[in-house]
TIMI-440721 format. One record per residue (C-alpha): residue number from 1; z, y, x; residue in one letter. Coordinates in steps of 0.001 Angstrom, whole numbers, plus 500000, padded with zeros to 6 digits. Each point is the difference from the previous one (the first is absolute). Last residue first. Layout:
// TIMI-440721
<node><resi>NUM</resi><z>Z</z><y>Y</y><x>X</x><resn>a</resn></node>
...
END
This chain:
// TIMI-440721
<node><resi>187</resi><z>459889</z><y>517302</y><x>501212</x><resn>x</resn></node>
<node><resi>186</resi><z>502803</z><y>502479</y><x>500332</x><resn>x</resn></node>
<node><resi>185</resi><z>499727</z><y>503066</y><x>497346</x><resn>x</resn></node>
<node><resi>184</resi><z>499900</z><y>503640</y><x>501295</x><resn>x</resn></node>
<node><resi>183</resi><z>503100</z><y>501897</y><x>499937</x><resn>x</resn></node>
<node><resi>182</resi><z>499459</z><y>501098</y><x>503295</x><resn>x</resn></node>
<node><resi>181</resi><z>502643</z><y>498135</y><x>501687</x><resn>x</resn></node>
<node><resi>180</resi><z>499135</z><y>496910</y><x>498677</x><resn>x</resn></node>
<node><resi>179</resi><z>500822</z><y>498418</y><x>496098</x><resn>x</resn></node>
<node><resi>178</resi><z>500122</z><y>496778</y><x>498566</x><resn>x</resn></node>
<node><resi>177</resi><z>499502</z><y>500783</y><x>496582</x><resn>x</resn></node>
<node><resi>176</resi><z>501823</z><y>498646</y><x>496607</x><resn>x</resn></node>
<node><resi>175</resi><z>497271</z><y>499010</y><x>497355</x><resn>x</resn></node>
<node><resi>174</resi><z>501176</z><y>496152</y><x>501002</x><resn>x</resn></node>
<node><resi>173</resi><z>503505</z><y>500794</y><x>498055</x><resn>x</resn></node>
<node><resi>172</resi><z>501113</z><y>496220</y><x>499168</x><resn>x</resn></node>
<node><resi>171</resi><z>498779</z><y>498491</y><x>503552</x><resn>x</resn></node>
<node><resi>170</resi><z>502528</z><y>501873</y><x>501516</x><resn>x</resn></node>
<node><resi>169</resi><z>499196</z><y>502543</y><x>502985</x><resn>x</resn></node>
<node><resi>168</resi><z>501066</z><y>499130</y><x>503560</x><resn>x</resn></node>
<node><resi>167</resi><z>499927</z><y>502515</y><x>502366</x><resn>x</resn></node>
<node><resi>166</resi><z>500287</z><y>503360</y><x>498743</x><resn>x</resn></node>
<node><resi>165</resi><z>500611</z><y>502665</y><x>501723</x><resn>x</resn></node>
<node><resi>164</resi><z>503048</z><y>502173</y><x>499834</x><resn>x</resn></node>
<node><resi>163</resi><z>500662</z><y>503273</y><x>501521</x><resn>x</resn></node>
<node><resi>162</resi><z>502960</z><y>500700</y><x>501860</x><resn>x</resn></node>
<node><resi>161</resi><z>503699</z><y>501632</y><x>500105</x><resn>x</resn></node>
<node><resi>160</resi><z>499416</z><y>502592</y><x>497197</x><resn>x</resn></node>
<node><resi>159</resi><z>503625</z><y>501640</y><x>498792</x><resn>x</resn></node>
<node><resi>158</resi><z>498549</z><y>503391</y><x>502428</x><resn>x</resn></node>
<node><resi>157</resi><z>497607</z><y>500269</y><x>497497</x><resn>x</resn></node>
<node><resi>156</resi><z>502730</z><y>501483</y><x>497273</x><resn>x</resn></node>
<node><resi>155</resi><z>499816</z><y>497984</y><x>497069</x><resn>x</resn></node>
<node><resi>154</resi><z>499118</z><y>501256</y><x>496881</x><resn>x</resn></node>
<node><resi>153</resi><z>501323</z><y>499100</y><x>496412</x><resn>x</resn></node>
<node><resi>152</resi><z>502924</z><y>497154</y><x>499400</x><resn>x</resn></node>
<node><resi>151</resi><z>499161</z><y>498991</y><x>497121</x><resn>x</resn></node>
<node><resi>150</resi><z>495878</z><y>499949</y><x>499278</x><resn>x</resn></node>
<node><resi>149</resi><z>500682</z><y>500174</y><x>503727</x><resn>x</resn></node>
<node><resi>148</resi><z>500064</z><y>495890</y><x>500277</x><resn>x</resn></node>
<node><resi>147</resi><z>501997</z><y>497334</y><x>497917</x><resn>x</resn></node>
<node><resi>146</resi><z>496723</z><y>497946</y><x>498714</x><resn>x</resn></node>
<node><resi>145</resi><z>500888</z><y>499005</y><x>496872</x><resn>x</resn></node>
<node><resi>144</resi><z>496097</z><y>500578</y><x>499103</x><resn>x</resn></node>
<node><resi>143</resi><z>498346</z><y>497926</y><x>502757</x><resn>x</resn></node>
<node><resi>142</resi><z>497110</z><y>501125</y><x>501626</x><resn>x</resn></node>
<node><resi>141</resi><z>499138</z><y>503477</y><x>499749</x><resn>x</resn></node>
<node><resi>140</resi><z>503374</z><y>500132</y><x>502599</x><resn>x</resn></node>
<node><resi>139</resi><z>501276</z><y>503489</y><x>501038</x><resn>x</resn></node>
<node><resi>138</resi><z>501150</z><y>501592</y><x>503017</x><resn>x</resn></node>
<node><resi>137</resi><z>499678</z><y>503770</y><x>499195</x><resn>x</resn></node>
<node><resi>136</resi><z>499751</z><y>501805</y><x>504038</x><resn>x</resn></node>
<node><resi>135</resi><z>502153</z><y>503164</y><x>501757</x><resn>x</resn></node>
<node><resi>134</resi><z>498894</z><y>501849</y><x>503142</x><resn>x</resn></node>
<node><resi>133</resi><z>498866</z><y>502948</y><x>497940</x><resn>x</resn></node>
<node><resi>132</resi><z>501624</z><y>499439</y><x>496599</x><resn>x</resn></node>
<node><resi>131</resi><z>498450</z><y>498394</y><x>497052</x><resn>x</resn></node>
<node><resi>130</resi><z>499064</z><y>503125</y><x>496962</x><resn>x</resn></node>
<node><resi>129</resi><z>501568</z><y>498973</y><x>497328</x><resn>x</resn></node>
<node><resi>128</resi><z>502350</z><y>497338</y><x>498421</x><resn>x</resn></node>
<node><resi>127</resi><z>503525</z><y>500180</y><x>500195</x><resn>x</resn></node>
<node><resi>126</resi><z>501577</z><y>495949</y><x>500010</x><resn>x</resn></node>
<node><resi>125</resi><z>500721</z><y>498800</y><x>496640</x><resn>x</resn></node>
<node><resi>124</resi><z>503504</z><y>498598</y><x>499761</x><resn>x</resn></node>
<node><resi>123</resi><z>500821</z><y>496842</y><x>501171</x><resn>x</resn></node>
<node><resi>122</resi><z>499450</z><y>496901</y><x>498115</x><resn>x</resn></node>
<node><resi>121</resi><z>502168</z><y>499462</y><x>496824</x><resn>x</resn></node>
<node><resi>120</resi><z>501703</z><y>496459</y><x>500205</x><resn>x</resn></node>
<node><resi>119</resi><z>498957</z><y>497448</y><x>497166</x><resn>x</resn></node>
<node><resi>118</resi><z>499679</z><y>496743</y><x>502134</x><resn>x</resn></node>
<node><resi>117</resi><z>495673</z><y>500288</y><x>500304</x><resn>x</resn></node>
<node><resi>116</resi><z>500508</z><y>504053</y><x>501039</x><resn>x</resn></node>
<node><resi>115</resi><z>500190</z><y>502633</y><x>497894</x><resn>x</resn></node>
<node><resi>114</resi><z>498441</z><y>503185</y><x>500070</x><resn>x</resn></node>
<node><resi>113</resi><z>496581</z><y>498545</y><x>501290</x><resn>x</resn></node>
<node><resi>112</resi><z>497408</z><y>502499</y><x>501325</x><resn>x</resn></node>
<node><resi>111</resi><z>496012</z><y>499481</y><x>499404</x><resn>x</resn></node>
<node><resi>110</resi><z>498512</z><y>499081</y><x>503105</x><resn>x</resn></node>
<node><resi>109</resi><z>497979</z><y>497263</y><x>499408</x><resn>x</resn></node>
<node><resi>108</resi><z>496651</z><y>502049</y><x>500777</x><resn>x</resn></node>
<node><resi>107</resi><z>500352</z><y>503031</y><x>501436</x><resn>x</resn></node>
<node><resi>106</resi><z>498995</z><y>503317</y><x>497388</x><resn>x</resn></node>
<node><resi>105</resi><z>497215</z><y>501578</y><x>501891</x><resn>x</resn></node>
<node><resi>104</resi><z>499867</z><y>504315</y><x>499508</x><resn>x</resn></node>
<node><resi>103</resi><z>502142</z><y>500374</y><x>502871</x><resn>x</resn></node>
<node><resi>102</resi><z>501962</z><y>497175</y><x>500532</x><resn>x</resn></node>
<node><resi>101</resi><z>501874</z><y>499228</y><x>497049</x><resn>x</resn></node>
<node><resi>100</resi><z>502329</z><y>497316</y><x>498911</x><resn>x</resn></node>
<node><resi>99</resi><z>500164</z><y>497966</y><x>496648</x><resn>x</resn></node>
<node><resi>98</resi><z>498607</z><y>500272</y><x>497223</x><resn>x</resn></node>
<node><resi>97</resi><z>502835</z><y>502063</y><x>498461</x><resn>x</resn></node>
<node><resi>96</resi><z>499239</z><y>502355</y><x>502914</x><resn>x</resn></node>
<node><resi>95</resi><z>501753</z><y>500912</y><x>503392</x><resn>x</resn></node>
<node><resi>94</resi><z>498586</z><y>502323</y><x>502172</x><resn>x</resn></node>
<node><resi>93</resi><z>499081</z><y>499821</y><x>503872</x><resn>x</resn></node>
<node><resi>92</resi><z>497896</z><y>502669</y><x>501721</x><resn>x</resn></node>
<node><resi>91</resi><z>498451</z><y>499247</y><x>502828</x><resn>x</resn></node>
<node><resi>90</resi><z>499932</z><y>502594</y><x>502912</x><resn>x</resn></node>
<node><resi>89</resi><z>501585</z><y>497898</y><x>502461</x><resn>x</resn></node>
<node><resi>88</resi><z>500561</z><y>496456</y><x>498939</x><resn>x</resn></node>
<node><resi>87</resi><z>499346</z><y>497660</y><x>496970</x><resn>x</resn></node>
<node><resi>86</resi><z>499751</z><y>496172</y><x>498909</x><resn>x</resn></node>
<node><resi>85</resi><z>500528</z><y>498344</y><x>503442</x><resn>x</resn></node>
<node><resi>84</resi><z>500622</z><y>496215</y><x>499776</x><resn>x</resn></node>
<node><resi>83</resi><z>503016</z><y>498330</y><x>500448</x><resn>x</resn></node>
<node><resi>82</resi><z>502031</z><y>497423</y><x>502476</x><resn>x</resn></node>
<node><resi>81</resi><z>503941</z><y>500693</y><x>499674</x><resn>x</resn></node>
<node><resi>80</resi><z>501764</z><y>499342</y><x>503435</x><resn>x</resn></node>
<node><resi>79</resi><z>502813</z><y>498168</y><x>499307</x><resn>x</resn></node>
<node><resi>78</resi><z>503034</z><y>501900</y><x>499648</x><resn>x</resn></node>
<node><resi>77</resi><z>503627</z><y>500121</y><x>501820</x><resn>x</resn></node>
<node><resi>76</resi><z>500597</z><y>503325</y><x>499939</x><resn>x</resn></node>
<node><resi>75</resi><z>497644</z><y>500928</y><x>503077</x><resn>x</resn></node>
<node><resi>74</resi><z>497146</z><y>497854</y><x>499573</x><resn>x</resn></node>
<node><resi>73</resi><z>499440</z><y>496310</y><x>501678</x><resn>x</resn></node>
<node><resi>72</resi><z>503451</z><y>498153</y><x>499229</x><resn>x</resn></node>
<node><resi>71</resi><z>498411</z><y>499420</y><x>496499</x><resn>x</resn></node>
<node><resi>70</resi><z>501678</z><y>499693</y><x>496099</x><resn>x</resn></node>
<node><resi>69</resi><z>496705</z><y>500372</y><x>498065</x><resn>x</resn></node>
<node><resi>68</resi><z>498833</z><y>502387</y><x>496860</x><resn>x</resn></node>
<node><resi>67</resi><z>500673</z><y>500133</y><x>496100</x><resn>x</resn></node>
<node><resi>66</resi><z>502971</z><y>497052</y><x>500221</x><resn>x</resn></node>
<node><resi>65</resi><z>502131</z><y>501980</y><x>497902</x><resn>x</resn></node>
<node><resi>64</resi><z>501859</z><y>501240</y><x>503286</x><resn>x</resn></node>
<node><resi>63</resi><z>497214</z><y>500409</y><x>502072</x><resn>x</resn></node>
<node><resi>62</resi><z>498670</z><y>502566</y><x>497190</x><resn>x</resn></node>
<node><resi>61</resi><z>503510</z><y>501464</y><x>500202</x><resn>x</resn></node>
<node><resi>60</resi><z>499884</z><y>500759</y><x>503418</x><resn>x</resn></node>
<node><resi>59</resi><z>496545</z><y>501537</y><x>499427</x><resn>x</resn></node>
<node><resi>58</resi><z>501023</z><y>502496</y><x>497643</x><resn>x</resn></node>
<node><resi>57</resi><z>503475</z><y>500690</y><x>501995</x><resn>x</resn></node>
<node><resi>56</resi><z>498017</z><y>501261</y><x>502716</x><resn>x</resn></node>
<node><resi>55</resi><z>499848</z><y>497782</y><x>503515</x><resn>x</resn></node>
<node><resi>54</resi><z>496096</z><y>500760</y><x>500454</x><resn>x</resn></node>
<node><resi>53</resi><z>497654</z><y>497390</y><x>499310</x><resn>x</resn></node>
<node><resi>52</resi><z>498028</z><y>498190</y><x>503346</x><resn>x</resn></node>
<node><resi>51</resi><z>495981</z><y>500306</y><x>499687</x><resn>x</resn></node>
<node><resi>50</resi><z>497430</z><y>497457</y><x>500358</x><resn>x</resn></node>
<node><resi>49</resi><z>496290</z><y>501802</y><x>498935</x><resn>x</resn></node>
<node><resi>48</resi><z>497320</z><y>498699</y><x>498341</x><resn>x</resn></node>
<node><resi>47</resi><z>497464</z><y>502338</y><x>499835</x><resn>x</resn></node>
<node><resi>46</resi><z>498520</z><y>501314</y><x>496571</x><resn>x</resn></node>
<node><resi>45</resi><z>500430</z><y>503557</y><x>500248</x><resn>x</resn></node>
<node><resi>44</resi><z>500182</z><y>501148</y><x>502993</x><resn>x</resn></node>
<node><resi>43</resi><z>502492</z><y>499916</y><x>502932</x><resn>x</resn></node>
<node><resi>42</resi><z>497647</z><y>498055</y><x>503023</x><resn>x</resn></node>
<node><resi>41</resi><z>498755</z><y>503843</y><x>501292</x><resn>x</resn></node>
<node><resi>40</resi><z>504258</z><y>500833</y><x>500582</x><resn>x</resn></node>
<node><resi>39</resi><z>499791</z><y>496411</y><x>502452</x><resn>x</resn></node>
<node><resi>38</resi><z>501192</z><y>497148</y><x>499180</x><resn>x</resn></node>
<node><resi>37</resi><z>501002</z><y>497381</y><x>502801</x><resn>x</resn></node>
<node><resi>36</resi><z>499543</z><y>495844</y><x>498710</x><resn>x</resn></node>
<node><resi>35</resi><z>501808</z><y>497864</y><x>497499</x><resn>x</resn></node>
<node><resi>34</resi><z>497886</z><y>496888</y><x>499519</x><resn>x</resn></node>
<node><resi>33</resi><z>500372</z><y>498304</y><x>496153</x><resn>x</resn></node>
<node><resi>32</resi><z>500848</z><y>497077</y><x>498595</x><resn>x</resn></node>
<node><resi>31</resi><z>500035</z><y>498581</y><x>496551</x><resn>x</resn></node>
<node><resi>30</resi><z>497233</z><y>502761</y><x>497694</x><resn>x</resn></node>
<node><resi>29</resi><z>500774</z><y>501730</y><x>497005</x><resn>x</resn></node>
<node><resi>28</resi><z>502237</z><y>503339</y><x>500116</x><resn>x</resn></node>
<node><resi>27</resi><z>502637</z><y>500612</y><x>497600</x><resn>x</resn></node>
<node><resi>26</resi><z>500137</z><y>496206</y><x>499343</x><resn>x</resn></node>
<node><resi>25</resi><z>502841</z><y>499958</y><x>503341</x><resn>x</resn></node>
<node><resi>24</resi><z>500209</z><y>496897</y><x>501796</x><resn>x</resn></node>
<node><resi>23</resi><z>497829</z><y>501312</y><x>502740</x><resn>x</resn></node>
<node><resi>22</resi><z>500181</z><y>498419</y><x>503604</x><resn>x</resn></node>
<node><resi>21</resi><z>499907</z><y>502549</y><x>502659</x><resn>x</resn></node>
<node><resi>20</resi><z>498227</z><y>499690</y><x>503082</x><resn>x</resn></node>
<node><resi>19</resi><z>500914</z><y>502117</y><x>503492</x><resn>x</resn></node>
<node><resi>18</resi><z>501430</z><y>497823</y><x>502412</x><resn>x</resn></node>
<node><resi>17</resi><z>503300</z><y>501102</y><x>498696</x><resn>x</resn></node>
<node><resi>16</resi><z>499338</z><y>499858</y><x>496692</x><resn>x</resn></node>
<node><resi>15</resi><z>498963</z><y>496420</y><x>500058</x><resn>x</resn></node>
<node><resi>14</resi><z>503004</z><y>499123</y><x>502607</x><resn>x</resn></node>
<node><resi>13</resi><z>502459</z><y>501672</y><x>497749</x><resn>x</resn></node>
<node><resi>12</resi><z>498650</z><y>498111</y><x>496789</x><resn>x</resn></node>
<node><resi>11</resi><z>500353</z><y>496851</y><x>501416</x><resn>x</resn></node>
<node><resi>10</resi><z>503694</z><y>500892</y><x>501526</x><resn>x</resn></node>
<node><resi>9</resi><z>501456</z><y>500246</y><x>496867</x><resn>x</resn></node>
<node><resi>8</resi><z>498650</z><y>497128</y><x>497896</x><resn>x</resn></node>
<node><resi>7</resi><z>500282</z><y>497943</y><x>502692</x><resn>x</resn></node>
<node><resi>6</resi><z>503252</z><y>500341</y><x>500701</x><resn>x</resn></node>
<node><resi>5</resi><z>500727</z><y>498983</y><x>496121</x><resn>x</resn></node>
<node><resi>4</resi><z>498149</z><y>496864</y><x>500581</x><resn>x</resn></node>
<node><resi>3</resi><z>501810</z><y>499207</y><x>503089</x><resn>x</resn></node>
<node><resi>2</resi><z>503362</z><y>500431</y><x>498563</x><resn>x</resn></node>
<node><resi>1</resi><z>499144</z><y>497796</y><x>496972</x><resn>x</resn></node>
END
């Protein structure tokens, strides 16, 4: 039992450290991933990004309920959180019954829950507006519970520690691309 449970721990740790990242999370399809440098050109919209949560009460309770990871990789005691970009510098973010706003676009899957599955109110609605310089909106098209800024709102891009690649997509989300540094698709 001892070995399994050391395994468990130290798998993980070896992945990261050697740079891959398996993904448990349905925020973001796709099993592992390569975290590599990111540079201020890699922050746009659409790139998958690894970033480690501030230690705010908002995110301490969303490790609490279960929301995000316990880790020994961030400060507080997080796991990194793996999310796309939905906004940066100019964007402006607002908040619709549909769902969230970028610009004119509405994001897909990103309406905002104000309970969670057990009952619990989620936390309050971030301020939208213009994003920040130096500040992104991580936010998942993906999966609908996702627990990104939708809750928490923008992230200063200091929080960044790497952008992700994917490595291994699943067979269930083939429409997922592989994608190089130029954002062109791998053949």
């Amino acid at each position: 039992m001892a070995t399994i449970a050391s395994t468990a721990i130290i798998t993980p740790l070896l992945f990261w450290h050697n740079g891959l990242y398996i993904n448990v999370s349905p925020s973001v399809p796709g099993l592992l991933f390569q975290r590599t440098a990111i540079t201020a050109a890699d922050l746009t919209p659409g790139a998958l990004v690894f970033t480690c949560p501030p230690d705010t009460a908002v995110f301490r309770e969303a490790r609490d309920r279960g929301y995000l990871r316990w880790g020994i990789t961030c400060p507080g005691n997080y796991a990194p959180l793996l999310k796309p970009i939905a906004a940066r510098y100019p964007d402006q973010v607002s908040f619709t019954p549909d769902g969230v706003r970028v610009g004119w676009r509405t994001l897909p899957n990103s309406k905002r829950l104000h309970v969670d599955g057990q009952g619990r109110a989620m936390p309050s609605q971030p301020p939208a507006g213009l994003v920040p310089k130096q500040y992104v909106w991580l936010l998942s098209t993906h999966h609908p519970n996702s627990f990104d800024s939708r809750y928490f709102g923008a992230l200063p891009t200091t929080a960044i520690i790497g952008k992700a690649v994917p490595l291994l997509r699943p067979a269930t989300h083939p429409e997922l691309l592989l994608l190089n540094d130029n954002n062109k698709e791998r053949t």
